[in-house]
C-alpha positions as CSV (number, residue, x, y, z in Angstrom):
1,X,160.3,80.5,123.7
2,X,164.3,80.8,123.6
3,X,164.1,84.0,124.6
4,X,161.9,83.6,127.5
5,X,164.5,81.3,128.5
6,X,167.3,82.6,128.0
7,X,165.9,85.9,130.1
8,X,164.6,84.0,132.9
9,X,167.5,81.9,133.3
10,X,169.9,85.5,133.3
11,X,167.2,86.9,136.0
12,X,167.3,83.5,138.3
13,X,171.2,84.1,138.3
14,X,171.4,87.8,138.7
15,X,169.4,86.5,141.6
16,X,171.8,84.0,143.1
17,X,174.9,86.0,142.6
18,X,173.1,88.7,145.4
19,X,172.3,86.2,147.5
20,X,176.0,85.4,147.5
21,X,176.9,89.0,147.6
22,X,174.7,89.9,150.1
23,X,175.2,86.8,152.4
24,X,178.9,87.7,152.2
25,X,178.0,91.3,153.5
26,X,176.3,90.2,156.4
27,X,173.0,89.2,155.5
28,X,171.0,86.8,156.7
29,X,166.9,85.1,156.5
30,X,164.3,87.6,155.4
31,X,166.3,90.2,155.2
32,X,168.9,88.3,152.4
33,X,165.7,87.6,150.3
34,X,163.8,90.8,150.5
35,X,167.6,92.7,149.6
36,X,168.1,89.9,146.9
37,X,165.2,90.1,145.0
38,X,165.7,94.3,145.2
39,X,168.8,94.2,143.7
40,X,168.7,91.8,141.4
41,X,165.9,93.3,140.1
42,X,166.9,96.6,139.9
43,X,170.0,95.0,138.0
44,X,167.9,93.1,135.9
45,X,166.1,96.1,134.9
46,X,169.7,98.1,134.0
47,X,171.6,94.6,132.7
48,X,169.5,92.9,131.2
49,X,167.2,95.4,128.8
50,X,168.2,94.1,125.4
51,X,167.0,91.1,126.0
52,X,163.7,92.3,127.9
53,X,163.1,94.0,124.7
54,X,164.2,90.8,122.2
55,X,161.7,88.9,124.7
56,X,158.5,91.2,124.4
57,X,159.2,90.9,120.3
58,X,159.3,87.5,120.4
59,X,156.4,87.5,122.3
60,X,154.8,90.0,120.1
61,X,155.3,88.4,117.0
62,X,154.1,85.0,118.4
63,X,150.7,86.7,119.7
64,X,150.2,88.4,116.2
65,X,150.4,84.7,114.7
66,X,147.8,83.2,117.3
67,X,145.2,86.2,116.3
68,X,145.6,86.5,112.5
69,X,144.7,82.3,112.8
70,X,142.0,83.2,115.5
71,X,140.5,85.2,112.7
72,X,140.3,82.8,110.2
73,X,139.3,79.8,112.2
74,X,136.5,82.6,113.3
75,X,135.9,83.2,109.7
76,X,135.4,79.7,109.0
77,X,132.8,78.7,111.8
78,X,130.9,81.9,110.6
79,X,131.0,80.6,107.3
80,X,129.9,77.0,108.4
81,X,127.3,78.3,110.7
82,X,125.6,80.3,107.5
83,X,125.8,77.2,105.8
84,X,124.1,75.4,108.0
85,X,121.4,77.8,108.5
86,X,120.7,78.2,104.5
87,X,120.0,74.4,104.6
């Protein structure tokens, strides 16, 4: 979850420092956000890879726990259930 934090809070200010940028070039309304969210996500995508990556392991990991206990909570209602139905 630190991770998902940490990245989103680096994208949200990637994001405001081009609105800055951008606003000091000139820009202004639409056309500031559409050019914002452009660059600062094409400068996410360059900038901020290492912790994409750290991110989608984290995130990996943490699904890989919620299916191997999926499984055995599955394994245990299955069990019950043929219990039930040798009774």
């Amino acid at each position: 979850m630190r991770t998902a934090l940490a990245y989103t809070s680096a994208r949200f200010v990637l994001f405001l420092i081009a609105i800055v940028a951008l606003y000091f070039a000139g820009a202004r309304g639409l056309l500031l956000a559409a050019l914002a969210l452009l660059v600062s996500g094409i400068a996410s995508f360059v900038l901020l890879s290492r912790q994409r990556d750290r991110m989608s392991g984290a995130l990996t990991s943490r699904l890989r726990g919620v299916r191997s206990r999926t499984v055995e909570l599955r394994t245990r209602l299955n069990e019950g259930t043929r219990a039930e139905d040798e009774d």
